[in-house]
C-alpha positions as CSV (number, residue, x, y, z in Angstrom):
1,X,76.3,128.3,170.0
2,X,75.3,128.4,173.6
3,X,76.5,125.1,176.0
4,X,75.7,124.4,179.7
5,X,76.5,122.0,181.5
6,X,74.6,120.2,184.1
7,X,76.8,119.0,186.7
8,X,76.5,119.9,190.3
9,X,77.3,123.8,190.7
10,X,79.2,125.0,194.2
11,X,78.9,129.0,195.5
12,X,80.8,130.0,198.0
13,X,78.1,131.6,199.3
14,X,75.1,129.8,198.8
15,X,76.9,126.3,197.9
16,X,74.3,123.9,196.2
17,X,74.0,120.3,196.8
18,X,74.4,117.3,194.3
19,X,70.9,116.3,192.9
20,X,70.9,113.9,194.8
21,X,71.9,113.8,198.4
22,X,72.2,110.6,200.9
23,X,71.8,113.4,203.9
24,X,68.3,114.0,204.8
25,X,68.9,116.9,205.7
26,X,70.3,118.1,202.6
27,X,67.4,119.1,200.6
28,X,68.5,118.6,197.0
29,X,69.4,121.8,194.3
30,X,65.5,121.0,192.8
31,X,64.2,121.2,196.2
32,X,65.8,124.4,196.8
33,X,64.8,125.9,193.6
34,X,61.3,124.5,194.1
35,X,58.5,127.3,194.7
36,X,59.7,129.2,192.1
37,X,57.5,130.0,188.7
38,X,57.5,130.9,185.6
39,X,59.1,134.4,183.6
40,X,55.5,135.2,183.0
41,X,54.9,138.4,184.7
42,X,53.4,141.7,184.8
43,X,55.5,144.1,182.6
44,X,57.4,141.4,180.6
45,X,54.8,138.5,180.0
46,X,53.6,138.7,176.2
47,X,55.8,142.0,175.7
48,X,59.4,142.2,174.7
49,X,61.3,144.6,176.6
50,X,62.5,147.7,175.3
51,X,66.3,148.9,175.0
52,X,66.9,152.5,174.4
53,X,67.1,154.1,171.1
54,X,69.9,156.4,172.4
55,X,72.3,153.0,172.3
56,X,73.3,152.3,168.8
57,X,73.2,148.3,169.3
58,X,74.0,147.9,165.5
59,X,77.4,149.1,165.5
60,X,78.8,145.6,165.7
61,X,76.8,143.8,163.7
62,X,78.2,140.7,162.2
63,X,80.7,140.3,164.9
64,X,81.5,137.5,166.8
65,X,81.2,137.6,171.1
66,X,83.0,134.2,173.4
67,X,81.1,134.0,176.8
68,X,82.4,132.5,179.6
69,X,79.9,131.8,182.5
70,X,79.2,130.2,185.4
71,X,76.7,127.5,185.3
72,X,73.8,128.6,188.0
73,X,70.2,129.4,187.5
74,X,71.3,133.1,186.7
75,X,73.4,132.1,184.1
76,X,70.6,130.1,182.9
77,X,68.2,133.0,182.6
78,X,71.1,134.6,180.4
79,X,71.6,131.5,178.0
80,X,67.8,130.9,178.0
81,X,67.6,135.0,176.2
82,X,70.6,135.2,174.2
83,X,68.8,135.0,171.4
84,X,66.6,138.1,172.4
85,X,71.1,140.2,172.5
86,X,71.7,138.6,169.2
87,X,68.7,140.3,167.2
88,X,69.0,143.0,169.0
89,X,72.4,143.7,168.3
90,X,73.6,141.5,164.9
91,X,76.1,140.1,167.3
92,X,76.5,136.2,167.1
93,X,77.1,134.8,170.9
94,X,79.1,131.4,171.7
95,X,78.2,131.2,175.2
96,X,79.6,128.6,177.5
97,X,78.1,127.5,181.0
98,X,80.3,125.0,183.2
99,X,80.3,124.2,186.8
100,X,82.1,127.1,189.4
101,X,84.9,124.7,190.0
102,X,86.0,124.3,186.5
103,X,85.0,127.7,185.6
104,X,87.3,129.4,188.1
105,X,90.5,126.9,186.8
106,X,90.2,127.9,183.2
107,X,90.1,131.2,183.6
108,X,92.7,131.3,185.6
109,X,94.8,129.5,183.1
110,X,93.7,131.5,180.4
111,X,93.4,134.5,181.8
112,X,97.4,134.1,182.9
113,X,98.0,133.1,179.6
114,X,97.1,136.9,178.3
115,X,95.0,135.1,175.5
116,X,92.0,133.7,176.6
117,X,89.8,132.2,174.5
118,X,86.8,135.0,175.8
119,X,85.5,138.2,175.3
120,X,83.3,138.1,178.4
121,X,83.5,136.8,181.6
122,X,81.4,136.1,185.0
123,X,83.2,136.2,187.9
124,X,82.5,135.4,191.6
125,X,83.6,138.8,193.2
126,X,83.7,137.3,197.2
127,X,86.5,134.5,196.1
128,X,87.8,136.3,192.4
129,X,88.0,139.9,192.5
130,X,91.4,140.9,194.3
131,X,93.1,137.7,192.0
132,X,91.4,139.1,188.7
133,X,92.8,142.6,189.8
134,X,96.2,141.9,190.2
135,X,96.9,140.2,187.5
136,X,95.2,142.8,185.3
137,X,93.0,140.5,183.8
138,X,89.7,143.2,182.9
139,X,89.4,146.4,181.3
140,X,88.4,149.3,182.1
141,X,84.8,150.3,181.1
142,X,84.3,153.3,183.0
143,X,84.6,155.1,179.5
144,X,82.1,153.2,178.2
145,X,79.6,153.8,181.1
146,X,79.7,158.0,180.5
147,X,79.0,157.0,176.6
148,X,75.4,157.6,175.3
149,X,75.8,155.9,172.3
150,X,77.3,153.2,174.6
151,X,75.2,152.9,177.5
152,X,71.5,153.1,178.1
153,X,70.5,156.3,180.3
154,X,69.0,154.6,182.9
155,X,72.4,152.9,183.6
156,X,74.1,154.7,185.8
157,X,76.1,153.6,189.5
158,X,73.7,155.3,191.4
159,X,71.3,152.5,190.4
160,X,73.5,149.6,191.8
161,X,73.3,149.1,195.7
162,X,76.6,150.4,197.2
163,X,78.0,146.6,198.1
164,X,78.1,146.4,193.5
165,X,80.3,149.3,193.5
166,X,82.4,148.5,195.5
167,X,82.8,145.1,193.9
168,X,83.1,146.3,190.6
169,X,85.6,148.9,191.0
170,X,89.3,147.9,191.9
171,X,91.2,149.3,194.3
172,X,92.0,152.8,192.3
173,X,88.8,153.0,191.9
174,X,88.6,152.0,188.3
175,X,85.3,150.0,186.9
176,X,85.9,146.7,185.6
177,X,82.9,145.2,185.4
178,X,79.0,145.7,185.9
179,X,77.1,143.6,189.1
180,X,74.8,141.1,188.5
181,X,73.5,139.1,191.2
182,X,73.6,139.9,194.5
183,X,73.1,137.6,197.6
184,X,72.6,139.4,200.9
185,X,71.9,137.8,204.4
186,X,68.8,137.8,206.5
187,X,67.3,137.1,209.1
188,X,64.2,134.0,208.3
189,X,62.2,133.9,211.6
190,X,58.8,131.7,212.4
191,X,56.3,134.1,213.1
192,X,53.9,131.1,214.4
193,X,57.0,130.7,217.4
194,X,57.8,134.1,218.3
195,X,53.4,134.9,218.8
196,X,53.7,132.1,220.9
197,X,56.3,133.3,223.6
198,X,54.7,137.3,222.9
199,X,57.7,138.3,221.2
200,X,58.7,141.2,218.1
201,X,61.1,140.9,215.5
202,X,64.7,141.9,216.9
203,X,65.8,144.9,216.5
204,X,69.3,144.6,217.5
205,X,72.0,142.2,218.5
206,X,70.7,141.9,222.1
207,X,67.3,141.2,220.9
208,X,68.5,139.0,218.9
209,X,70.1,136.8,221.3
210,X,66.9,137.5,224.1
211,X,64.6,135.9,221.2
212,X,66.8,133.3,220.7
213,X,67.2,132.0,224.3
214,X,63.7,132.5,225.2
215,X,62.5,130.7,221.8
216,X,64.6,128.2,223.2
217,X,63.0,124.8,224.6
218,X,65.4,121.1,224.4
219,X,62.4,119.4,225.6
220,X,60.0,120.5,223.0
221,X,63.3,120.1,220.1
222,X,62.8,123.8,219.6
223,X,65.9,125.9,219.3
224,X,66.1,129.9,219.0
225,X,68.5,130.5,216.5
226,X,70.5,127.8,213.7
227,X,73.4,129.2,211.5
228,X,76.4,127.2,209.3
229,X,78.5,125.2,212.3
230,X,80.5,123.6,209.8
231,X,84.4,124.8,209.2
232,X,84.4,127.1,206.2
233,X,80.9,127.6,205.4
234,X,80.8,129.2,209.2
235,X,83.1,132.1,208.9
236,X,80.5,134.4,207.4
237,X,78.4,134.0,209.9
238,X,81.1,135.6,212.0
239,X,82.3,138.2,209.5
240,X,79.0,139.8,209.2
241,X,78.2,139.7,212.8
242,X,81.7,141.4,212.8
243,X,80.3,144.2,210.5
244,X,77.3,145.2,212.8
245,X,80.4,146.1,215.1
246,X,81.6,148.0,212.4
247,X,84.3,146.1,211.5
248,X,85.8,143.8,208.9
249,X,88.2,141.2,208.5
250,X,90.4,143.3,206.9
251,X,91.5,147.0,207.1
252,X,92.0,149.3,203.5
253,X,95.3,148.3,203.9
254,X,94.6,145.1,203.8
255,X,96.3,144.0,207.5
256,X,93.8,141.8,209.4
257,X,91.7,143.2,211.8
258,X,90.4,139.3,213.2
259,X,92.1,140.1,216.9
260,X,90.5,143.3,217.5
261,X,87.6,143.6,220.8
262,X,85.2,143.5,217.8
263,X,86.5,140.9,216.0
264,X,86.3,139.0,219.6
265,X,82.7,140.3,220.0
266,X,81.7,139.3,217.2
267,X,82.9,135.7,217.6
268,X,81.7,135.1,221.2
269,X,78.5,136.1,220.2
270,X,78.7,133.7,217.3
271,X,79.7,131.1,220.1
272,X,76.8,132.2,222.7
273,X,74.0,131.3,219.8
274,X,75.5,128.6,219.0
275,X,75.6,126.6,222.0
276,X,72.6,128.2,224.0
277,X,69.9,128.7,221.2
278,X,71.0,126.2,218.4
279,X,70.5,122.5,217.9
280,X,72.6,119.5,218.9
281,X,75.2,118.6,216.5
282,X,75.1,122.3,214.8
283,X,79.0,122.2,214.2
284,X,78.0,119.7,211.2
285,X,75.8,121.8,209.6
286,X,76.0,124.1,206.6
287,X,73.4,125.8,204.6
288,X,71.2,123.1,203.9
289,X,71.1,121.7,207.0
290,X,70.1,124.5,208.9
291,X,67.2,125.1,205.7
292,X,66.7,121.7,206.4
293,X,65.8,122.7,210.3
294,X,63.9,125.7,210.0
295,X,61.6,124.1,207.2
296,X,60.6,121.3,209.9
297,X,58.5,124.7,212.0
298,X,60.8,123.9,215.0
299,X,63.6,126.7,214.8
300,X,62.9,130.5,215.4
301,X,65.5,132.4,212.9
302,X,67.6,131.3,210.7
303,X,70.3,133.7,209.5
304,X,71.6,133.4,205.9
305,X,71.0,134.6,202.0
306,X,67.9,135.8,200.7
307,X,68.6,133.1,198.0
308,X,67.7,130.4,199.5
309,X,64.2,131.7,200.8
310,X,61.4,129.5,197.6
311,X,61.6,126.0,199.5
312,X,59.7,128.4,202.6
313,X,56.7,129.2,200.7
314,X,56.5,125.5,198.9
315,X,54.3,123.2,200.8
316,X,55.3,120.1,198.8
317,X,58.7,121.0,201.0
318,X,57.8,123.4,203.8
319,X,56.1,122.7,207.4
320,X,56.0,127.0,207.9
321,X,54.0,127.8,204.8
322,X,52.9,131.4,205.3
323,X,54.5,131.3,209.0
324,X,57.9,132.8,207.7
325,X,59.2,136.2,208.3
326,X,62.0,137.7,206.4
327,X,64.3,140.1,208.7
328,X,66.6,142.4,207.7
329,X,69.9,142.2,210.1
330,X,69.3,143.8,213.6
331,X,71.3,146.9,214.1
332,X,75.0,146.2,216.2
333,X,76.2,147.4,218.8
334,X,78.2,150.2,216.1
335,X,76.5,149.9,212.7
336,X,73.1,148.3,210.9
337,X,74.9,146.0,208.2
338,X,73.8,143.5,205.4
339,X,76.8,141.1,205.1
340,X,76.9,141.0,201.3
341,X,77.9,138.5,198.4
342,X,78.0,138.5,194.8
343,X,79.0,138.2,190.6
344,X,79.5,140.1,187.7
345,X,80.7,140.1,184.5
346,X,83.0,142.1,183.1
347,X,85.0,142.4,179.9
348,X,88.6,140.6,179.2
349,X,91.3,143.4,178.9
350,X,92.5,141.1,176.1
351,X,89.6,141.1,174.0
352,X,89.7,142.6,171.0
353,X,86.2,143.4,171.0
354,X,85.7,145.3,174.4
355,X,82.9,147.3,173.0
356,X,80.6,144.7,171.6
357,X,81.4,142.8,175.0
358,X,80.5,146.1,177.2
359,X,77.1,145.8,175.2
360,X,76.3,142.3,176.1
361,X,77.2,142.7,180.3
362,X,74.9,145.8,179.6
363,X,72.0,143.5,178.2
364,X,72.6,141.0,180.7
365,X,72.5,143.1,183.8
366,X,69.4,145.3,182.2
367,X,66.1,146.5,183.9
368,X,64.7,143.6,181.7
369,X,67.2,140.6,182.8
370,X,66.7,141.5,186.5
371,X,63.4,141.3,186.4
372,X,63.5,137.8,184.8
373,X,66.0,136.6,187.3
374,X,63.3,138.1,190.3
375,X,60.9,136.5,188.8
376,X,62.3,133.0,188.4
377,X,63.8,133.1,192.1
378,X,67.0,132.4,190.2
379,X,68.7,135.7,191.8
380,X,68.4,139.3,193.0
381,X,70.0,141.9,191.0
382,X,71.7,144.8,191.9
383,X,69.7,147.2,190.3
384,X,67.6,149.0,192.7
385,X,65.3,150.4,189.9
386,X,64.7,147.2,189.1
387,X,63.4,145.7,192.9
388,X,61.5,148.9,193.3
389,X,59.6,149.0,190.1
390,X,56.1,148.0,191.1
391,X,55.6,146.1,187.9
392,X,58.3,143.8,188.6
393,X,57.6,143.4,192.2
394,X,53.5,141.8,190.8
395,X,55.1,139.4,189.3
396,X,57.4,138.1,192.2
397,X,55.8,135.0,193.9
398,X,57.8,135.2,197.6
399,X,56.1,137.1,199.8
400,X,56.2,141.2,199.6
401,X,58.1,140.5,202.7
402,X,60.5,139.2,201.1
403,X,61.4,142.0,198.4
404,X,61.2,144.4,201.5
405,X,64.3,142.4,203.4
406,X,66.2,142.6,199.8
407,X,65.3,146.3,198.9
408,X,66.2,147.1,202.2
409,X,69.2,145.1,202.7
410,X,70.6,146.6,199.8
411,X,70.5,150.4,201.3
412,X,72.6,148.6,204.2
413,X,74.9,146.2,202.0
414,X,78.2,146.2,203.1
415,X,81.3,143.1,201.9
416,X,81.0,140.3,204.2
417,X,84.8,138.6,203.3
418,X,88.0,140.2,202.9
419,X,88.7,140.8,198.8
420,X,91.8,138.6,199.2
421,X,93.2,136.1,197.0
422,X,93.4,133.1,199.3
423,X,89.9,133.4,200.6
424,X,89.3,129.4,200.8
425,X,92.5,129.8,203.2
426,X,90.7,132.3,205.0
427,X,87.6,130.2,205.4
428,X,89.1,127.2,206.2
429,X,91.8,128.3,208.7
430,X,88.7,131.0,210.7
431,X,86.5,128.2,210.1
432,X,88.3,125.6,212.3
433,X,88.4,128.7,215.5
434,X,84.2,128.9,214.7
435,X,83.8,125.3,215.0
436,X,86.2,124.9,218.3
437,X,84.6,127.7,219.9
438,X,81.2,125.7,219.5
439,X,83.1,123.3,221.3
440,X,83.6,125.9,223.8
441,X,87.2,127.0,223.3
442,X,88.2,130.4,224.1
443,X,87.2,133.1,221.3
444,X,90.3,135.1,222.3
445,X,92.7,132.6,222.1
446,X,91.0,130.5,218.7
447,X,91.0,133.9,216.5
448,X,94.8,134.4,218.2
449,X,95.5,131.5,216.7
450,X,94.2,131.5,213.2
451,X,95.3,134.7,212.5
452,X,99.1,133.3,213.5
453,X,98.4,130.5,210.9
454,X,96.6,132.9,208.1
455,X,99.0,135.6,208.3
456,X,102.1,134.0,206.3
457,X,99.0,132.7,203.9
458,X,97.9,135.9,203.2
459,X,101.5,137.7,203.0
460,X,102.7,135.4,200.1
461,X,99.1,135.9,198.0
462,X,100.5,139.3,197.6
463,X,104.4,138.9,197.1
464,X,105.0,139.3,193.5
């Protein structure tokens, strides 16, 4: 049996609207899935993909598998092929879809409860991983990886970019689940604008903010630069400025790092975009707002995930139709970084049938499923084989552009929020500095302050 659900769906990363929105500058989640095709591609139109012969995908025959996903266009791909795992394996599939909200609460529940009521889980590593791996909730598969009769050849962590490592292993190192879907941020600039003023591409942070200004013109309602203003969805704009100073949030001790010179770089130059090269009334926006802006042909980069890049190409929705660049993240003043967000799915250390479950994350993350979640636009995998097979790439409708800002994000990826339990915490309390310092409060003084009010937040999250 296979369920969805189609409420609203919420990402922490790339939140999505309600269908419909009484903000006109909130595009709603059909408008931002718009431009997207059909699965019919090169390599996988008219053919069924082929699983290796090495992987004996019988061996559970007759069995019975409980997912437990999120409900999101890559979730969809997965429900929409499930039938493709279950002949392929003999394994019968009850696979469940609900909204991110609800999903997190019941697993939580159940998970706590040491008997959930699934074999298989997707989790949202930015906001779940540290909370699944203290409380033990997924088993170990690394054994499963390293077994041929387990695990197709081609699947190995090489293949994954670095950033899906790193999320999928716990803090001893241990794998616990496989990456599926990976959102990393860019840089979407107007090409039309920068020709115009005789300008390149930035190629580092003081580029970037010498394009911005100069792109810059109130009296023509052009602006340089837009980003999220709004508390909560702002901070990682900060954090992964922060990481182009080589730096994060959080050190691998996990004590915070947010009053550092880097930190405070990082956030006064967060402040200096946003109040020399940005729109008026910026400290409302979030995601869709700013899409909202740059679709209109008026702004000159946008910085956020590659995700939300189809509505650029539409022209049902789009005023910069073929006028769009897509930037990888100019290099810091200390390191070239991709701020990086993500899911996987990994196996329930409860289950009883951890094997049969390995199989199906393995299915769902194959060459085969990553290409069909390319080619819908509903997600980037982690899979490097898969974004630089050339097959796959024909059958991509976003500009080759596009795929070269994700293929080479992905050699750059680095975490973009702290793995911590209380991350909403963390959002909301850095969020509030970000929006202040819009305001024109003192960067110093604003991340002085949140950190005073996070630090008893984030010392009780890991009492116990």
């Amino acid at each position: 049996m296979v369920r969805g659900c189609r409420d609203a769906i919420h990402n922490d990363s790339n939140p999505r609207e309600e269908e419909m929105s009484s903000n006109p500058f909130k595009p709603t989640r059909r408008q931002v899935l718009a431009g997207t095709t059909a699965l019919a591609a090169a390599g996988l139109a008219g053919l069924r993909p082929s699983f290796s012969a090495s992987v004996d995908w019988k061996r559970f025959a007759g069995s019975t598998l409980d997912v437990n996903l999120v409900k999101s266009p890559r979730s969809d791909t997965i429900l929409k092929y499930i039938a493709e795992f279950e002949e392929l394996t003999g394994i019968k599939v009850n696979a469940e879809a609900t909204p991110e909200q609800q999903q997190r609460q019941k697993t939580v529940i159940e998970l706590s409860s040491g008997r959930p009521s699934f074999d298989v889980v997707h989790l949202s590593y930015h906001v779940q991983k540290r909370q699944f791996e203290k409380g033990g909730w997924l088993a170990d598969i690394a054994g499963y990886l390293a077994d041929p009769t387990l695990t197709d050849p081609g699947l190995v962590e090489g293949d994954f970019a670095e950033a899906g490592m790193l999320f999928a292993k716990d803090n001893q190192g241990v794998l616990r689940s496989l990456p599926f879907s990976v959102d990393y941020w860019i840089v979407y600039w107007n090409k039309e604008l920068f020709e115009a003023k005789g300008l390149k591409y930035p190629e580092s942070f003081d580029q970037l903010v010498a394009a911005a200004e100069a792109l810059t013109d109130p009296s023509t309602n052009t602006f340089g630069f837009v980003a999220r203003g709004l508390k909560n969805a702002n901070t990682p704009v900060w954090t992964s400025l922060m990481l182009g100073y080589d730096m994060t949030p959080l050190d691998d001790k996990g004590k915070l790092r947010t009053e550092t010179p880097e930190a405070i770089e990082a956030a006064a130059l967060y402040q200096r975009l946003m109040t020399k090269s940005a729109p008026p009334g910026v400290t409302g926006f979030n995601w869709a707002e700013a899409q909202s802006a740059f679709l209109q042909g008026k702004i000159g980069m946008w910085f956020d995930g590659v995700g939300f890049a189809p509505p650029m190409e539409n022209p049902e929705k789009s005023r910069v139709v073929g006028k769009v660049g897509y930037g990888v993240m100019p290099k810091g003043p200390k390191a070239h970084a991709s701020g990086t967000f993500g899911d996987g799915l990994g196996v329930t250390a409860s289950s009883e049938k951890k094997e049969a479950a390995y199989l199906f994350c393995q299915w769902a993350v194959s060459p085969a499923m990553g290409a069909r979640l390319l080619q819908a636009g509903a997600g980037v995998p982690f899979r490097k084989s898969v974004l630089e097979d050339p097959k796959v790439r024909e059958g991509v409708t976003m500009p080759a552009s596009w795929l070269d800002a994700v293929v080479q994000s992905g050699n750059i990826s680095r975490l973009a929020l702290p793995v911590i339990i209380p991350v909403t915490e963390f959002r909301d309390i850095y969020g509030v500095a970000l929006t202040n310092m819009i305001s024109g409060a003192d960067p110093a003084e604003e991340l002085k302050k949140a950190t005073a009010q996070f630090q008893p937040v984030l010392d009780r999250s890991e009492q116990g």
